[in-house]
MARTITI-917177 format. One record per atom (N, C-alpha, C): x, y, z; residue number from 0. Coordinates in Angstrom, 2 decimals, decimal comma, padded with zeros to 5 digits. Example, Ala and Ser with C-alpha at 12.3 -4.5 7.8 and 13.67 -1.06 7.14 Angstrom:
! MARTITI-917177
x;y;z;n
013,19;-005,69;007,80;0
012,30;-004,50;007,80;0
013,20;-003,30;007,80;0
012,85;-002,25;007,08;1
013,67;-001,06;007,14;1
012,90;000,03;007,87;1
//
This chain:
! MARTITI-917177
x;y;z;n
000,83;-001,17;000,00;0
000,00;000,00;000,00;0
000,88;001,23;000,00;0
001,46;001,52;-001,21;1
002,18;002,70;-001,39;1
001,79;004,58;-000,48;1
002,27;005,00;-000,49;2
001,23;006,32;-000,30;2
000,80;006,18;001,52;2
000,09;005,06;001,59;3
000,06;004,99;003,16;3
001,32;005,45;004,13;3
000,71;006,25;004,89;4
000,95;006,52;006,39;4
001,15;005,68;007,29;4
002,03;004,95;007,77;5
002,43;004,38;009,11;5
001,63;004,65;010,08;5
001,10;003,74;011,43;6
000,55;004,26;012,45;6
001,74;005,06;013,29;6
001,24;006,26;013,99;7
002,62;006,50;014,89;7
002,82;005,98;016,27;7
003,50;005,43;015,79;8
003,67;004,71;017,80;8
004,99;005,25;018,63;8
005,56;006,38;017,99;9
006,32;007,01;019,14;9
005,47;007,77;020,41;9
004,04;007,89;020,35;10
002,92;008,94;021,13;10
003,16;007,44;022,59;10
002,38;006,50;022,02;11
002,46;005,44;023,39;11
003,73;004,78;023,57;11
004,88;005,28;023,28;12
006,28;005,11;023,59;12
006,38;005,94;024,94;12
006,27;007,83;024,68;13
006,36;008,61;025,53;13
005,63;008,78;026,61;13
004,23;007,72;026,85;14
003,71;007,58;028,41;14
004,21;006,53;028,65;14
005,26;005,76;027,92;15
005,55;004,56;028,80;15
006,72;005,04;030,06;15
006,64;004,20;031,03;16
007,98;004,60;032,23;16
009,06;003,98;031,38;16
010,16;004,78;031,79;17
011,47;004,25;031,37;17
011,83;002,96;032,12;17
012,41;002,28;031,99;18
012,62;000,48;032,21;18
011,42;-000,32;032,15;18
010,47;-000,07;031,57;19
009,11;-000,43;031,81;19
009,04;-001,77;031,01;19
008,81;-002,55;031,60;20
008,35;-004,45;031,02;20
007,12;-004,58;030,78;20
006,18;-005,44;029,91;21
005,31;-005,47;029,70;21
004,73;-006,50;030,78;21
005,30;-007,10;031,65;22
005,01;-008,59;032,45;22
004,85;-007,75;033,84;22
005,54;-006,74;034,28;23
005,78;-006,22;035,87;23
004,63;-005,58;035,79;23
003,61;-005,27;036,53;24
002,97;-004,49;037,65;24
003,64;-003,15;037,76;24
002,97;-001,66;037,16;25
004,23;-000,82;037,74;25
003,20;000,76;038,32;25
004,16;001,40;039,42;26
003,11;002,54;039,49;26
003,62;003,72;039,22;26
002,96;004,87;039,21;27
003,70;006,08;038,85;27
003,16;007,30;039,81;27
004,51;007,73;040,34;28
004,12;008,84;041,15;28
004,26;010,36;040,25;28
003,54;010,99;039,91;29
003,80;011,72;038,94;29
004,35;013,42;039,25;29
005,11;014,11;038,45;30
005,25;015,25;038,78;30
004,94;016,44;039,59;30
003,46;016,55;039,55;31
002,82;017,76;040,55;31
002,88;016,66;042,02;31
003,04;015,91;042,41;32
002,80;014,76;043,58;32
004,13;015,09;044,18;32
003,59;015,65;045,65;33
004,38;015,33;046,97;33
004,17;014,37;048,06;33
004,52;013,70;048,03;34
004,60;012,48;049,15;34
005,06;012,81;050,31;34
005,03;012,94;051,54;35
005,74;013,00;052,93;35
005,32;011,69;053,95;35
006,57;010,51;053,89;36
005,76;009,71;054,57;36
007,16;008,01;053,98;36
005,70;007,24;054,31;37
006,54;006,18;053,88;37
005,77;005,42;052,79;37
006,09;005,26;051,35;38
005,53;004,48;050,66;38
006,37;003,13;050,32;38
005,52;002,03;050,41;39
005,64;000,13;050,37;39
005,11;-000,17;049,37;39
005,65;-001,17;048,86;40
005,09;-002,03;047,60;40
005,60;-002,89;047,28;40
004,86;-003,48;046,74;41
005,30;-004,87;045,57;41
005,39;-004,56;043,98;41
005,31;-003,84;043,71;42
005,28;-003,39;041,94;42
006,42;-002,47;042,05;42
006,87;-002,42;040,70;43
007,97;-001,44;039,99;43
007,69;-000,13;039,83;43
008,13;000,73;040,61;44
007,39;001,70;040,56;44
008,43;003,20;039,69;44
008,08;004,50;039,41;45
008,51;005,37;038,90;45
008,06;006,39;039,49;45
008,82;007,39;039,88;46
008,74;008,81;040,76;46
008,99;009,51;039,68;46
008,29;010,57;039,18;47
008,61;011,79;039,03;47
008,30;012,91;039,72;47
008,10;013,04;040,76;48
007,57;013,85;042,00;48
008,52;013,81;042,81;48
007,68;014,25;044,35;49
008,85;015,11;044,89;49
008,25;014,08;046,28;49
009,41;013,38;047,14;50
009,48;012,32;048,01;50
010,21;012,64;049,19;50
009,52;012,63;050,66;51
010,27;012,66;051,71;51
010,28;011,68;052,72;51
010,84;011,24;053,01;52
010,32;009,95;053,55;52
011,06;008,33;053,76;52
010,63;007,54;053,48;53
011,31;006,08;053,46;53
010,50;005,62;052,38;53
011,46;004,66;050,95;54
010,74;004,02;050,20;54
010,99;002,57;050,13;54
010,13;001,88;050,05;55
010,62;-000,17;050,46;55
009,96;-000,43;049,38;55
010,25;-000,90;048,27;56
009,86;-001,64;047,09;56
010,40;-003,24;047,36;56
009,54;-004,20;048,10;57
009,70;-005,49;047,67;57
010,76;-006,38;047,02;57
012,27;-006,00;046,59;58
012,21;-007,02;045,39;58
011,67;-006,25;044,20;58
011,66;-005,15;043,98;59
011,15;-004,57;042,95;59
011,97;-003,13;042,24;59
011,83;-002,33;041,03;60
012,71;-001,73;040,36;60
012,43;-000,45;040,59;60
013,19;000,51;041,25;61
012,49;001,78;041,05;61
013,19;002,60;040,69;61
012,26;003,47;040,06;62
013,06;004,50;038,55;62
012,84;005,63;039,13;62
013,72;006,36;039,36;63
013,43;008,21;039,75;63
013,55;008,75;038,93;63
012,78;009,60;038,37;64
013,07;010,23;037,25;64
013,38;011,45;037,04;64
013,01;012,29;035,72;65
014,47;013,35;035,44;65
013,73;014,37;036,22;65
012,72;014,68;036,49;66
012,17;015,80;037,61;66
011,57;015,60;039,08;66
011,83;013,89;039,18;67
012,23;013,54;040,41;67
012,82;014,14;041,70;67
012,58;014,50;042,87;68
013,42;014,79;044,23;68
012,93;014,30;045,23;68
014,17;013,44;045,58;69
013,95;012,39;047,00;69
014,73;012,49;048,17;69
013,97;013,00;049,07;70
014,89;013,01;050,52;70
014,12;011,96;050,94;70
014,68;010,93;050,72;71
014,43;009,57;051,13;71
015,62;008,43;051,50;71
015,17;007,23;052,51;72
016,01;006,16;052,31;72
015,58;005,20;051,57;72
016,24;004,17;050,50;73
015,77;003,37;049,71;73
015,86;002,19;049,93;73
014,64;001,15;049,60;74
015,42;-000,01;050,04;74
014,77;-000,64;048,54;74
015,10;-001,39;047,63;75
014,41;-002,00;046,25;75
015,54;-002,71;046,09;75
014,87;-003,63;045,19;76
015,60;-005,15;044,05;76
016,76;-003,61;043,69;76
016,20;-003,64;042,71;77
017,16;-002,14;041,37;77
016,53;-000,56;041,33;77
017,66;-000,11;041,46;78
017,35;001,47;041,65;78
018,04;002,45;040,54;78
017,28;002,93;039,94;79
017,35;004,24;038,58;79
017,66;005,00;038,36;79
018,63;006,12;038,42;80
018,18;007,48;038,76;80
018,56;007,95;037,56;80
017,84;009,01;037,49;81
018,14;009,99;036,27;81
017,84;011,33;037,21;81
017,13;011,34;038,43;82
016,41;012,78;038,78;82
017,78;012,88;040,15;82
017,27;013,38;041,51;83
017,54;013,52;042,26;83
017,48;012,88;043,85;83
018,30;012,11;044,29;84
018,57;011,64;045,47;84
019,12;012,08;046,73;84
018,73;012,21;047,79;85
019,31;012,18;048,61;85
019,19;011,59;050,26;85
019,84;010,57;050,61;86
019,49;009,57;051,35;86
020,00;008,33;050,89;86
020,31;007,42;051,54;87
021,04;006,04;051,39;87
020,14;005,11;050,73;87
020,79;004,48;050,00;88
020,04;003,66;049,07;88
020,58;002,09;049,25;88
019,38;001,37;049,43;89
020,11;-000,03;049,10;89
019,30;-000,88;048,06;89
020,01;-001,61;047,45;90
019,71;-001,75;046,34;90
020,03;-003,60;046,34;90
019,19;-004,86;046,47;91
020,05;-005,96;046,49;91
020,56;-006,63;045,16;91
019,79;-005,63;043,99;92
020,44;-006,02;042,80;92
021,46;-004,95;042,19;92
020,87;-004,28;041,82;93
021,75;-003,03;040,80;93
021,25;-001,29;041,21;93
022,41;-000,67;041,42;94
021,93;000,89;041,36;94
022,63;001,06;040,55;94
021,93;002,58;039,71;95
022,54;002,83;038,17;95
021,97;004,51;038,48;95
023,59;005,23;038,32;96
023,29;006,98;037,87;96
023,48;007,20;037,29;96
022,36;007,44;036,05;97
022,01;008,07;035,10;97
023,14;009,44;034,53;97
023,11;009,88;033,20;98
023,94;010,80;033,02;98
023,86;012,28;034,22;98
022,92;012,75;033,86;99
022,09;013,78;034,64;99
021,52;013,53;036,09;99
021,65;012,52;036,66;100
021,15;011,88;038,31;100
022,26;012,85;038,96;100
021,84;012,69;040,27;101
022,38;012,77;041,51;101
022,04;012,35;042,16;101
023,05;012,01;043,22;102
022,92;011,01;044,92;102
023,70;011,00;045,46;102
023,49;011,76;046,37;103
024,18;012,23;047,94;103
023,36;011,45;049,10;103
024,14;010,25;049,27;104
024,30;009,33;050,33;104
024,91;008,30;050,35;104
024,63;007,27;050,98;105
025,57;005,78;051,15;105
024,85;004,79;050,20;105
025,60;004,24;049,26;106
025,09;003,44;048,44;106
025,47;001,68;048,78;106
024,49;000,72;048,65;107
024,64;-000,61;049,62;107
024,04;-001,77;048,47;107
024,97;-002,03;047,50;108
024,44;-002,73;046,62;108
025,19;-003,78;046,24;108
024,98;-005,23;045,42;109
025,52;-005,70;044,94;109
026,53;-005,62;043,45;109
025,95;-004,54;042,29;110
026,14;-003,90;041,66;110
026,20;-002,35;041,38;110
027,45;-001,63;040,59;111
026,63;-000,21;040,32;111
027,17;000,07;039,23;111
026,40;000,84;038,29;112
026,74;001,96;037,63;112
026,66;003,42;037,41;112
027,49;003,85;037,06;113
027,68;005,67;037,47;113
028,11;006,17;036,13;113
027,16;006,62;035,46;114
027,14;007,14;033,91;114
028,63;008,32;034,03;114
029,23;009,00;032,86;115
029,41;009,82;033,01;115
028,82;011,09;033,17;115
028,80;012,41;034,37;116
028,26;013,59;033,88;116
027,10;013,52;035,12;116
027,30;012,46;036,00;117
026,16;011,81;037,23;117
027,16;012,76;038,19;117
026,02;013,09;039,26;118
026,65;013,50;040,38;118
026,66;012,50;041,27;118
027,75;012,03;042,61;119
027,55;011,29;043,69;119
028,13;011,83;045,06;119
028,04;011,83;046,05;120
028,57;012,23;046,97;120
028,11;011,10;048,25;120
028,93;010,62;048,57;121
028,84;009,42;049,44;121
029,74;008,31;049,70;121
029,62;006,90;050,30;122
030,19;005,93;049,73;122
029,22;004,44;049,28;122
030,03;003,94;048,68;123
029,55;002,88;048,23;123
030,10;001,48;049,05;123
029,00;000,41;049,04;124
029,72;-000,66;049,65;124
028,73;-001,59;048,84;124
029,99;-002,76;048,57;125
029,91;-003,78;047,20;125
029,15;-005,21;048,43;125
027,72;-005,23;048,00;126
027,54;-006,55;049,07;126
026,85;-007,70;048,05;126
027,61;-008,81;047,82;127
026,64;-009,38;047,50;127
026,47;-010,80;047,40;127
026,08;-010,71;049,05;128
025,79;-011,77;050,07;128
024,01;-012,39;049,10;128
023,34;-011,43;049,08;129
021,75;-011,71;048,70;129
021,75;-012,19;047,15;129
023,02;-011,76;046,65;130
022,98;-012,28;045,22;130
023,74;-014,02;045,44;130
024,83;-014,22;045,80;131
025,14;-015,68;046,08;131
024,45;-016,38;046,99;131
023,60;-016,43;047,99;132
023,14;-017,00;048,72;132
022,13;-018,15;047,94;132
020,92;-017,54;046,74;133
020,72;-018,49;046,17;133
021,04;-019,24;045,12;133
022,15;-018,55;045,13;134
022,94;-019,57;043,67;134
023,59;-020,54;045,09;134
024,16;-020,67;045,75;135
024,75;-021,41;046,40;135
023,54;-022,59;046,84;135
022,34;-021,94;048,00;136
021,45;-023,33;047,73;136
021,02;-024,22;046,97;136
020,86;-023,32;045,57;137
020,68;-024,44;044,30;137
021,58;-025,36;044,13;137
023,04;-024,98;044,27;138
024,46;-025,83;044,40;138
024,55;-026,32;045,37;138
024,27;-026,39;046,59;139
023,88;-026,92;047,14;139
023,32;-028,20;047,39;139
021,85;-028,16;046,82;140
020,27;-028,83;046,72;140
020,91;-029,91;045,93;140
021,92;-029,38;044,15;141
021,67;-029,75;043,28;141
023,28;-030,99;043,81;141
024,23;-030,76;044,47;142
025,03;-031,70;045,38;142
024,60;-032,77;046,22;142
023,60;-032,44;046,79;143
022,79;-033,51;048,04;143
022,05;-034,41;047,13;143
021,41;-033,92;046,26;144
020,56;-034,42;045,01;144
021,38;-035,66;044,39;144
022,57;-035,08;044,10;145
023,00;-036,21;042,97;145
023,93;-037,08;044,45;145
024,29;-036,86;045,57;146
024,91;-037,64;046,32;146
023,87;-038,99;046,79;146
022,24;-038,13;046,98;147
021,24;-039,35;046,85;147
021,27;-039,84;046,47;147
021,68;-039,48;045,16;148
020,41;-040,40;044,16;148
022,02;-041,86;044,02;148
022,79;-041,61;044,87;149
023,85;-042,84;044,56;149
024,01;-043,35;045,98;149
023,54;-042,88;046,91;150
023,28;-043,42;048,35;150
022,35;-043,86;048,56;150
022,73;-044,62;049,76;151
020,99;-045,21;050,72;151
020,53;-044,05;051,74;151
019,03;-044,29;051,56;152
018,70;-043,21;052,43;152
019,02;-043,06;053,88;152
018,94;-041,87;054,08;153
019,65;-041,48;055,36;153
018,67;-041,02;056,32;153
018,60;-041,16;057,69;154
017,38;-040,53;058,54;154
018,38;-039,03;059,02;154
017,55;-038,22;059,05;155
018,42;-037,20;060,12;155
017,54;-036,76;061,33;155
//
């Protein structure tokens, strides 16, 4: 069909959240939104608002974004920044500062990255006890497993 027009799908690109999966659960705190307090969850969530407080994401990803400001402590799976931090963050998978981020506090993660052109002011400490722990039970499980399956059973 020559002549035809493409649908445009850059429009539902630009309400999507940045790291956004089609499988996660995710929420959005949006720009004019001040929070003072403590917000909990189980979903992936995205700040672009303004946060004081304590944030506990589950095991889950949270994205601050570029007009983001958080005087907060963090606790999430993976943490985002592109906006503004300040307060200690722990992170048991990955924290990542964005070109344009900042974060001024103690960072407590198993992973990080620090774009160039990111502000940080703090320290960092490399933990990652929560990341081997279950690779080790599987190695573990998957040792006892095959030592069974060539032994007689054992009472304990």
């Amino acid at each position: 069909m020559l002549g035809q027009k493409k649908p445009d799908t850059k429009s539902t690109d630009a309400m999507r959240p940045l790291d956004a999966t089609a499988d996660c659960p995710r929420a959005w705190l949006g720009s004019s939104l001040h929070v003072n307090g403590e917000i909990t969850g189980t979903e992936d969530m995205l700040i672009d608002g303004l946060v004081e407080g304590v944030i506990h994401l589950d095991e889950r990803r949270l994205t601050v974004g570029t007009t983001a400001r958080l005087t907060a402590d963090i606790d999430a799976r993976d943490v985002v920044v592109y906006g503004y931090v300040k307060g200690n963050v722990h992170a048991t998978g990955r924290i990542e500062i964005k070109k344009d981020g900042s974060v001024v506090g103690n960072l407590t993660t198993a992973q990080i990255m620090i774009e160039d052109g990111a502000d940080f002011k703090g320290s960092i400490e490399i933990d990652r006890s929560a990341v081997k722990e279950p690779e080790q039970n599987v190695s573990a499980r998957a040792a006892a497993a095959s030592a069974a399956a060539g032994a007689a059973p054992k009472s304990i």
